[in-house]
CHARMM-style PDB file with segment names, atoms N, HN, CA, C and O in Angstrom:
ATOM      1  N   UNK     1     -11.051  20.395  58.577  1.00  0.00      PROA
ATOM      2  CA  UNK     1      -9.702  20.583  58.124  1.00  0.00      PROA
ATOM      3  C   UNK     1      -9.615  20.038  56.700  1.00  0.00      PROA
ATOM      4  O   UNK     1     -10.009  18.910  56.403  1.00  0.00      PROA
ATOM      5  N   UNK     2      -8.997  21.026  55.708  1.00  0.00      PROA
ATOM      6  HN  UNK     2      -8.677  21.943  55.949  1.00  0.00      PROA
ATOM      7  CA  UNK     2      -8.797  20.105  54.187  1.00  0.00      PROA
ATOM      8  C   UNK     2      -7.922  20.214  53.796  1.00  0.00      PROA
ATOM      9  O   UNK     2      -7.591  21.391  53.941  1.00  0.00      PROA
ATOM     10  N   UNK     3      -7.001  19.525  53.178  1.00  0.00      PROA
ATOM     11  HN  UNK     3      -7.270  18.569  53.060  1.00  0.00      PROA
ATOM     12  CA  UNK     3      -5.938  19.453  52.834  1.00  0.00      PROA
ATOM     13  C   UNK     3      -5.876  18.155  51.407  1.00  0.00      PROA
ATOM     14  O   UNK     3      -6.769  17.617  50.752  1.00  0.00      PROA
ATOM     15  N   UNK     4      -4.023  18.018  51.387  1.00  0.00      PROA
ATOM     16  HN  UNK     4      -3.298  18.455  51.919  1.00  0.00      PROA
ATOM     17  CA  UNK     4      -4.170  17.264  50.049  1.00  0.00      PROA
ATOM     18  C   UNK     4      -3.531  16.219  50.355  1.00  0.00      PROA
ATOM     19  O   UNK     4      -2.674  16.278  51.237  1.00  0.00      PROA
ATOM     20  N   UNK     5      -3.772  15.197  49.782  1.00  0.00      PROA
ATOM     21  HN  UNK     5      -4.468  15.149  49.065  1.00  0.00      PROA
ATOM     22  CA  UNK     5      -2.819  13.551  49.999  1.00  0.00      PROA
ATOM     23  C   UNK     5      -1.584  13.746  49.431  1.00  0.00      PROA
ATOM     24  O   UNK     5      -1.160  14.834  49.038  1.00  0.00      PROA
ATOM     25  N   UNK     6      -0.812  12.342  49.371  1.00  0.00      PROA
ATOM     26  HN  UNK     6      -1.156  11.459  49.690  1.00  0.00      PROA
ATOM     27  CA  UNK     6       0.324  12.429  48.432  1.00  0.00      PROA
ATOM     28  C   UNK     6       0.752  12.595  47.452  1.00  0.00      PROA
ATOM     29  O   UNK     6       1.865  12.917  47.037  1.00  0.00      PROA
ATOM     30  N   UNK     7      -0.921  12.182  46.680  1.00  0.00      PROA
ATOM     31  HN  UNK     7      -1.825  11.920  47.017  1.00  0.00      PROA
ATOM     32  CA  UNK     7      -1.333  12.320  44.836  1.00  0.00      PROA
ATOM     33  C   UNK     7      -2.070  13.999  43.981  1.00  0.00      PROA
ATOM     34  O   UNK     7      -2.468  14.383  42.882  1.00  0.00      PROA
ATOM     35  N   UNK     8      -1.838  14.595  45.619  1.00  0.00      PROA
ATOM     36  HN  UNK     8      -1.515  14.282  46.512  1.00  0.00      PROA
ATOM     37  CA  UNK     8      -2.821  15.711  45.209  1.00  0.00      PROA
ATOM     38  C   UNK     8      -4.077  16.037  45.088  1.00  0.00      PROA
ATOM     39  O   UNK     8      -4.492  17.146  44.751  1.00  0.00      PROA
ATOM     40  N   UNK     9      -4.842  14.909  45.410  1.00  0.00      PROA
ATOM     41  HN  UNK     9      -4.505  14.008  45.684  1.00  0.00      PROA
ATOM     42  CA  UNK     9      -6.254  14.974  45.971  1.00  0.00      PROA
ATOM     43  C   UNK     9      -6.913  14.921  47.160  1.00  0.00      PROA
ATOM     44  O   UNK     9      -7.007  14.092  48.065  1.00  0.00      PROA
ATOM     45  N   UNK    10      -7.636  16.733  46.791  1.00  0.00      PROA
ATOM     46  HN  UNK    10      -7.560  17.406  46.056  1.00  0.00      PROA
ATOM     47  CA  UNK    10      -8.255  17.231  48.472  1.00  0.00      PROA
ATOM     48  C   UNK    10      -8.589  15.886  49.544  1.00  0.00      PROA
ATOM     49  O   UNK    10      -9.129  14.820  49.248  1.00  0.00      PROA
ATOM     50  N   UNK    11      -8.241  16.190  50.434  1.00  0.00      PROA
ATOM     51  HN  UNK    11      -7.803  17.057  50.673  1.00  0.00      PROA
ATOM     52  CA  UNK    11      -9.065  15.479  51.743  1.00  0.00      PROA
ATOM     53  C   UNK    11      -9.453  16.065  52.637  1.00  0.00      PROA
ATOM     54  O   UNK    11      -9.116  17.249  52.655  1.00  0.00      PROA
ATOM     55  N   UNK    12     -10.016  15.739  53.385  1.00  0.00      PROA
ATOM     56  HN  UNK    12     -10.289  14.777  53.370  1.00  0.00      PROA
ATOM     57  CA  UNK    12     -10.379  16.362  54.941  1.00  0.00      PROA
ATOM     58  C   UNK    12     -10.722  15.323  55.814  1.00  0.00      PROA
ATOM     59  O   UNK    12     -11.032  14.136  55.710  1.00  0.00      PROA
ATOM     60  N   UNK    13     -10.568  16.147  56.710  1.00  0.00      PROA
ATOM     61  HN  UNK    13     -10.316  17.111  56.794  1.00  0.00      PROA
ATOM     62  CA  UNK    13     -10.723  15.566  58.184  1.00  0.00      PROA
ATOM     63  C   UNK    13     -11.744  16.099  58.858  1.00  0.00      PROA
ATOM     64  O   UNK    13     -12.030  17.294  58.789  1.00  0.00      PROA
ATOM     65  N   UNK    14     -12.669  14.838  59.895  1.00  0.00      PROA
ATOM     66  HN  UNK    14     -12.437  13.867  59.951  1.00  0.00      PROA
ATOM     67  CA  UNK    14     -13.488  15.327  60.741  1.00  0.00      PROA
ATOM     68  C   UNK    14     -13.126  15.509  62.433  1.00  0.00      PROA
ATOM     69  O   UNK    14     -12.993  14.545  63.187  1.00  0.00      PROA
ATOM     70  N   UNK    15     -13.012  16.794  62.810  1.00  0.00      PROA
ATOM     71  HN  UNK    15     -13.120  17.577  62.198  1.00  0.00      PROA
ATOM     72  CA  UNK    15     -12.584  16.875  64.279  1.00  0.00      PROA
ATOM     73  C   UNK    15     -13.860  16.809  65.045  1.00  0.00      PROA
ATOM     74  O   UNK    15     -14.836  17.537  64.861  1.00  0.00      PROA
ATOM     75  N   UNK    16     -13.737  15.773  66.000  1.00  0.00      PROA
ATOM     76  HN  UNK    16     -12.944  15.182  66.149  1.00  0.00      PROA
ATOM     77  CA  UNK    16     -14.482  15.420  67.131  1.00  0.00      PROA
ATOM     78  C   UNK    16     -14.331  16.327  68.100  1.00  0.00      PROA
ATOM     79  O   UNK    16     -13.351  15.890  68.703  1.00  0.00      PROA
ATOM     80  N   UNK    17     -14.707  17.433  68.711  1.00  0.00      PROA
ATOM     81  HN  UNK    17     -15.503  17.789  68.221  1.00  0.00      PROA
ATOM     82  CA  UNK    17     -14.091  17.930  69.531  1.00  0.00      PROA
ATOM     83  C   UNK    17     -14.247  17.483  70.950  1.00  0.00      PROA
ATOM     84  O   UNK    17     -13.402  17.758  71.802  1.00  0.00      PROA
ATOM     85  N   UNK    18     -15.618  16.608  71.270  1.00  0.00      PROA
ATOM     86  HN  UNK    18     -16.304  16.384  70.577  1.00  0.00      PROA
ATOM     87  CA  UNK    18     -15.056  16.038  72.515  1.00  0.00      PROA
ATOM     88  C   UNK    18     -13.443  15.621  72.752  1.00  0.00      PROA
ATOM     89  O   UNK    18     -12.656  15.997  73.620  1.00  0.00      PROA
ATOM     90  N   UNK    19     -13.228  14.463  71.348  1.00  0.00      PROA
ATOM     91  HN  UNK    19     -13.867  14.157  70.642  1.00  0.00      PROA
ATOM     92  CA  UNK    19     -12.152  14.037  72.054  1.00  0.00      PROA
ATOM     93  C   UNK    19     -11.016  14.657  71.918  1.00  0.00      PROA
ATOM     94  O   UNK    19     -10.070  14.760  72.698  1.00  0.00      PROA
ATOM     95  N   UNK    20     -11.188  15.077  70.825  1.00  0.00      PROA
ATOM     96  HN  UNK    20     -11.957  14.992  70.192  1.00  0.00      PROA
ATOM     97  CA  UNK    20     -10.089  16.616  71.036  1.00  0.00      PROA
ATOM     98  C   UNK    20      -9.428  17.193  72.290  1.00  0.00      PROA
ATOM     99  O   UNK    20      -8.269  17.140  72.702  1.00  0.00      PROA
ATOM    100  N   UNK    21     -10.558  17.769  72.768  1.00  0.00      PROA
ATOM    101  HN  UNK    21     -11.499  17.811  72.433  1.00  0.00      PROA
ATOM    102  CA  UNK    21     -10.879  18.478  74.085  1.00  0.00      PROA
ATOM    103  C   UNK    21     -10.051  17.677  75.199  1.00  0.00      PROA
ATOM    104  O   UNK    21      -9.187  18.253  75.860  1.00  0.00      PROA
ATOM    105  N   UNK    22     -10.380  16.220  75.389  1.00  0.00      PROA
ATOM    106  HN  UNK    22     -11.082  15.752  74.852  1.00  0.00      PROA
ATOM    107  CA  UNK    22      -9.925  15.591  76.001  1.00  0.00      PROA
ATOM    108  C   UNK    22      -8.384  15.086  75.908  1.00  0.00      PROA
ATOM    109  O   UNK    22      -7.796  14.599  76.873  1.00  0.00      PROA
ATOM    110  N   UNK    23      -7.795  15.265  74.602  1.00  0.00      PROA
ATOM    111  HN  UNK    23      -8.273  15.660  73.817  1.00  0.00      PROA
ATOM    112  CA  UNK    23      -6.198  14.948  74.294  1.00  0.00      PROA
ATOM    113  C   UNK    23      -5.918  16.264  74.762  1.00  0.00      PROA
ATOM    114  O   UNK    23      -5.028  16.400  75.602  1.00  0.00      PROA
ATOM    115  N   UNK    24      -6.441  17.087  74.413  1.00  0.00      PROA
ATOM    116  HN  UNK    24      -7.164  16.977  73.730  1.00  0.00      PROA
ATOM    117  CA  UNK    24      -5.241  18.503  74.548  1.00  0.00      PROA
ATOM    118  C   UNK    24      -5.260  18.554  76.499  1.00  0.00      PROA
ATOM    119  O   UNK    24      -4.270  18.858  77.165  1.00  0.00      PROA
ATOM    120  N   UNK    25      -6.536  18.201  77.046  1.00  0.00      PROA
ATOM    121  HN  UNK    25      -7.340  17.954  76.505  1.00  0.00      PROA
ATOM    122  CA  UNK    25      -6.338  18.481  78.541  1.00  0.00      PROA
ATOM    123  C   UNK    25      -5.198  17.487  79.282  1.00  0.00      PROA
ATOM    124  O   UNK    25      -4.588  17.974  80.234  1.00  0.00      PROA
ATOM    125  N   UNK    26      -4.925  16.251  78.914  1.00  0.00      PROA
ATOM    126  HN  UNK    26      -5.420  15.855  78.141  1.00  0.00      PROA
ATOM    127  CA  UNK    26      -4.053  15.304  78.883  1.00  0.00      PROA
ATOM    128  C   UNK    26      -2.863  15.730  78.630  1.00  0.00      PROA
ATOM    129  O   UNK    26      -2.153  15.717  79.635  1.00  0.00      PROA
ATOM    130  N   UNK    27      -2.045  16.331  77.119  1.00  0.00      PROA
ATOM    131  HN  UNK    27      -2.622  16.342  76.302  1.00  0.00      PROA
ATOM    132  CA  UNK    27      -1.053  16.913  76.339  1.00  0.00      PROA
ATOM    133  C   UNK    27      -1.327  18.232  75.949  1.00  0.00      PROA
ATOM    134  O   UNK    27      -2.176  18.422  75.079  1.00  0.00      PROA
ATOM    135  N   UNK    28      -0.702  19.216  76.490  1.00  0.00      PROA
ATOM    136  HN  UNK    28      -0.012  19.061  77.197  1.00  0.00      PROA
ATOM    137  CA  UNK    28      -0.864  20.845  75.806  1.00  0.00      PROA
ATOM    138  C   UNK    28       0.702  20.547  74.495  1.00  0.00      PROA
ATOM    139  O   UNK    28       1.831  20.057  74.469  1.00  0.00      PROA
ATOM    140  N   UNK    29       0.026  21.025  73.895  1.00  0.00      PROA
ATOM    141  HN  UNK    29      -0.892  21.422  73.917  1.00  0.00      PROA
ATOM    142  CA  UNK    29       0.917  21.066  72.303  1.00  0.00      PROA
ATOM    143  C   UNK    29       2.096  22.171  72.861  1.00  0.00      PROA
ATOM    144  O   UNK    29       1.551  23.172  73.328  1.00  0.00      PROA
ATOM    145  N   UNK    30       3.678  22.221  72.923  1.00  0.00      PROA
ATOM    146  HN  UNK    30       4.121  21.408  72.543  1.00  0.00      PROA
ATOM    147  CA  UNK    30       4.371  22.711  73.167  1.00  0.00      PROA
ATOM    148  C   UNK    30       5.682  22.448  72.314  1.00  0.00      PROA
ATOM    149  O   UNK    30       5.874  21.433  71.643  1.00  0.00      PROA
ATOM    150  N   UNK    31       6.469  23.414  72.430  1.00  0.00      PROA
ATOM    151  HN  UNK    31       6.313  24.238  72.974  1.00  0.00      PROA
ATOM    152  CA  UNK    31       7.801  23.292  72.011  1.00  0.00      PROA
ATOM    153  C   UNK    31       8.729  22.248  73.130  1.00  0.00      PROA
ATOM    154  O   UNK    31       8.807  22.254  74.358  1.00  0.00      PROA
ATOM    155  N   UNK    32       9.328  21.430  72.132  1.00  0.00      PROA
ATOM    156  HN  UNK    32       9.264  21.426  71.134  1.00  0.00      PROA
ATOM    157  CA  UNK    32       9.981  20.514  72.801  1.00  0.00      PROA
ATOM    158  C   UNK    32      11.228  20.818  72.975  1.00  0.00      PROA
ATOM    159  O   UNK    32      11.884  21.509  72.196  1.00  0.00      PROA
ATOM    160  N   UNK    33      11.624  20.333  73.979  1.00  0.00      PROA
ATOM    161  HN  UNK    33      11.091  19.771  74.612  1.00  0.00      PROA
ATOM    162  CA  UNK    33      13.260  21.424  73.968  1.00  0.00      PROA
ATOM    163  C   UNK    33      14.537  20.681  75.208  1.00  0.00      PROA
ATOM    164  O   UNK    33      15.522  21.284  75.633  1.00  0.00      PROA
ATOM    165  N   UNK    34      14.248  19.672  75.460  1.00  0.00      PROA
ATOM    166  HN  UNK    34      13.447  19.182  75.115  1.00  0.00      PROA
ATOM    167  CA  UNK    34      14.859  18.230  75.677  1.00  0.00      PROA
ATOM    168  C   UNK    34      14.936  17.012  75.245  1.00  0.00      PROA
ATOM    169  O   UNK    34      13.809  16.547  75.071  1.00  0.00      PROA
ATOM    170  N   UNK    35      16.024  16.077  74.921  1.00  0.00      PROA
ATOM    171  HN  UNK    35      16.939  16.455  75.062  1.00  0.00      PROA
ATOM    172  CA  UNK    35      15.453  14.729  75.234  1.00  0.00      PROA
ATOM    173  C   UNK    35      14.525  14.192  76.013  1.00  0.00      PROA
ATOM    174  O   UNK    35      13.866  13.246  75.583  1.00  0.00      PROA
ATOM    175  N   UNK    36      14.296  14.739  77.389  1.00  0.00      PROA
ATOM    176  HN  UNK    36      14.832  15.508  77.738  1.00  0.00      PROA
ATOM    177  CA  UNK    36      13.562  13.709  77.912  1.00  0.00      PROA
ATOM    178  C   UNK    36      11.747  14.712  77.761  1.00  0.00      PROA
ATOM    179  O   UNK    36      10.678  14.277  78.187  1.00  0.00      PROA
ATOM    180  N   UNK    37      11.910  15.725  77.219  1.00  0.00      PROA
ATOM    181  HN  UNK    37      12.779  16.078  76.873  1.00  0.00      PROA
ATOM    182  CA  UNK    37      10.777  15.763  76.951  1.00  0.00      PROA
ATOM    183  C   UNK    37      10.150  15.030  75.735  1.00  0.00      PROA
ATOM    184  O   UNK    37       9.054  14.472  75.690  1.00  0.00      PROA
ATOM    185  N   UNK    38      11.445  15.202  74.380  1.00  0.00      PROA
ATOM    186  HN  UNK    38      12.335  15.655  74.416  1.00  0.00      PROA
ATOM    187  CA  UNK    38      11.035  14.241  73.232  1.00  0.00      PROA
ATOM    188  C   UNK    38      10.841  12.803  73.568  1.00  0.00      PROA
ATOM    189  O   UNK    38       9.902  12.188  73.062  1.00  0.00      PROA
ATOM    190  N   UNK    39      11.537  12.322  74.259  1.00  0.00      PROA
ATOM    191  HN  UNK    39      12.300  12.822  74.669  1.00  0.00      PROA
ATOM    192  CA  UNK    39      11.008  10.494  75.042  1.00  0.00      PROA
ATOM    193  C   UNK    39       9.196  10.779  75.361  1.00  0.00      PROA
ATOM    194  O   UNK    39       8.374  10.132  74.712  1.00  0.00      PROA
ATOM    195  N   UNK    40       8.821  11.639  76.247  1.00  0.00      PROA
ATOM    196  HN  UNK    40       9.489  12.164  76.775  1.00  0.00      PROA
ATOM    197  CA  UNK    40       7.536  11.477  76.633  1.00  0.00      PROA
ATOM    198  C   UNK    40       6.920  11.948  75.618  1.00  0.00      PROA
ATOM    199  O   UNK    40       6.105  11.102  75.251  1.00  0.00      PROA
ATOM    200  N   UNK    41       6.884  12.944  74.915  1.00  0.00      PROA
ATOM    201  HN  UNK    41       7.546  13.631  75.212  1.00  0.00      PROA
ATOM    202  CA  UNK    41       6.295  13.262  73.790  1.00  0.00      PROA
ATOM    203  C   UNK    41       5.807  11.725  72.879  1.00  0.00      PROA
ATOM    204  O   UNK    41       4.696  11.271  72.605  1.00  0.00      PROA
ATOM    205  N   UNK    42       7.047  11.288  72.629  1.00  0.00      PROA
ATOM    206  HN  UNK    42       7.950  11.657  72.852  1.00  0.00      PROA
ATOM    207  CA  UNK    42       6.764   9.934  71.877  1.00  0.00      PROA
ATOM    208  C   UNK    42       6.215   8.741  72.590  1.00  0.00      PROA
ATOM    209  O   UNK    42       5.832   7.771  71.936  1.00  0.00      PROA
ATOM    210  N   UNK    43       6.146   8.759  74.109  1.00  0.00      PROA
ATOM    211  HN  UNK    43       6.457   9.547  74.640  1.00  0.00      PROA
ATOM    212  CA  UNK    43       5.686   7.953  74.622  1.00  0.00      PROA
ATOM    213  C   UNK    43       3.910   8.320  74.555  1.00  0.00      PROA
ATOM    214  O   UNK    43       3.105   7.420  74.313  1.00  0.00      PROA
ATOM    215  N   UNK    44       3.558   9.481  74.758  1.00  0.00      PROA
ATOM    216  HN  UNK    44       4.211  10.212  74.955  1.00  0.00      PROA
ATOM    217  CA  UNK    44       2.613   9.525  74.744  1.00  0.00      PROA
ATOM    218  C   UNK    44       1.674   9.504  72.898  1.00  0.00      PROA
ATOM    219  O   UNK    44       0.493   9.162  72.832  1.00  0.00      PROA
ATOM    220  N   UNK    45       2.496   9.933  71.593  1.00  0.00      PROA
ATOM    221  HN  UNK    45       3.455  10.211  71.647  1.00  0.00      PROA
ATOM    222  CA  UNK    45       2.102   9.429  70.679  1.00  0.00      PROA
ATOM    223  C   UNK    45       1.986   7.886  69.958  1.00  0.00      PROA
ATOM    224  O   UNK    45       1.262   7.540  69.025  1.00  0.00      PROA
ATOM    225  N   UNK    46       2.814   7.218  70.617  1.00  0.00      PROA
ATOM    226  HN  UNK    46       3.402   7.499  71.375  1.00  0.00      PROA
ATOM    227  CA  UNK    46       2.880   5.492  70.936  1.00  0.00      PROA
ATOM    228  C   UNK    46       1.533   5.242  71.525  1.00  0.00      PROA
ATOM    229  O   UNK    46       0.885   4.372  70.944  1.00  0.00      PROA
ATOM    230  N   UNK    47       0.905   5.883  72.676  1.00  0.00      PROA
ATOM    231  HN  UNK    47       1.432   6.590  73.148  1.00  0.00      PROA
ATOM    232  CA  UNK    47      -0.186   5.703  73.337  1.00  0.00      PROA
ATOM    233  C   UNK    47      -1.641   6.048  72.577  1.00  0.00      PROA
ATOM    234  O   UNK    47      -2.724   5.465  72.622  1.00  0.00      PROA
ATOM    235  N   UNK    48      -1.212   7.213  71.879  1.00  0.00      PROA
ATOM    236  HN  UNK    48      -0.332   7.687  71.842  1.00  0.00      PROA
ATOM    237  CA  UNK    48      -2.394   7.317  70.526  1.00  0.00      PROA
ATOM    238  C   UNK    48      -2.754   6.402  70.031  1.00  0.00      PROA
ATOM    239  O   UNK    48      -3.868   5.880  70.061  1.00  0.00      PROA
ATOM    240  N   UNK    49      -1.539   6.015  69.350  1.00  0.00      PROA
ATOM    241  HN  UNK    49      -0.633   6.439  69.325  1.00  0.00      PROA
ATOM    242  CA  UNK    49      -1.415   5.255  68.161  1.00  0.00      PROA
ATOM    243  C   UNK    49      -1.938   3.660  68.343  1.00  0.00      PROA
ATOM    244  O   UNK    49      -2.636   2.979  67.591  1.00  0.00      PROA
ATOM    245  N   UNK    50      -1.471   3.418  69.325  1.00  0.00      PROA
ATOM    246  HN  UNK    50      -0.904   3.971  69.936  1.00  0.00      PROA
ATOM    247  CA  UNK    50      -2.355   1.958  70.373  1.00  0.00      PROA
ATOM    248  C   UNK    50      -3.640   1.771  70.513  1.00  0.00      PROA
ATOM    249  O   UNK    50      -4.402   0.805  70.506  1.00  0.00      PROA
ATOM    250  N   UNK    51      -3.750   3.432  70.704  1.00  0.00      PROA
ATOM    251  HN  UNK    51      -3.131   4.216  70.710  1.00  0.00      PROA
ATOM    252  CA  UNK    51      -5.396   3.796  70.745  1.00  0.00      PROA
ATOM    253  C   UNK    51      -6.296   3.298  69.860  1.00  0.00      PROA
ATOM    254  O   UNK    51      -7.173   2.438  69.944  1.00  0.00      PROA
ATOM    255  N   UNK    52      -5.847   4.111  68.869  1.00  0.00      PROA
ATOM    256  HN  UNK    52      -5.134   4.809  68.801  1.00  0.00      PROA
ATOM    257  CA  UNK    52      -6.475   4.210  67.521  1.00  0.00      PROA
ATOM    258  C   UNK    52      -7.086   5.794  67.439  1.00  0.00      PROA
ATOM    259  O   UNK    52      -7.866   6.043  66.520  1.00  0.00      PROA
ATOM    260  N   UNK    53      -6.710   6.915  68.455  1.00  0.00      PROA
ATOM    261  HN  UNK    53      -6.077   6.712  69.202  1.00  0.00      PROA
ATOM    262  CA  UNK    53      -7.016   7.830  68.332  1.00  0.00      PROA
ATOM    263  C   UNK    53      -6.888   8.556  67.626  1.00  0.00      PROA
ATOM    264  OT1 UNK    53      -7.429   9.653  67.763  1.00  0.00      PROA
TER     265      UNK     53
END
């Protein structure tokens, strides 16, 4: 994946796809379309983020 920072210089990213593989079987990427789906949504990016994933 490449893209640009805040300053405008390219970056990229390296996708692992094991663990990839393994978030999306956990979370399928969807349209959110409640509160209480946006609560778990964020509960489960809180859980990333703890991670360090």
């Amino acid at each position: 994946m490449t893209g640009k920072d805040s300053t405008g210089k390219p970056v990229s990213a390296t996708l692992n796809r094991k663990s990839h593989g393994s978030l999306l079987k956990q979370d399928q990427p969807k349209v959110i379309i409640s509160e209480e789906e946006y609560n778990l949504a964020i509960e489960s990016i809180d859980k990333l983020m703890e991670s360090g994933e």
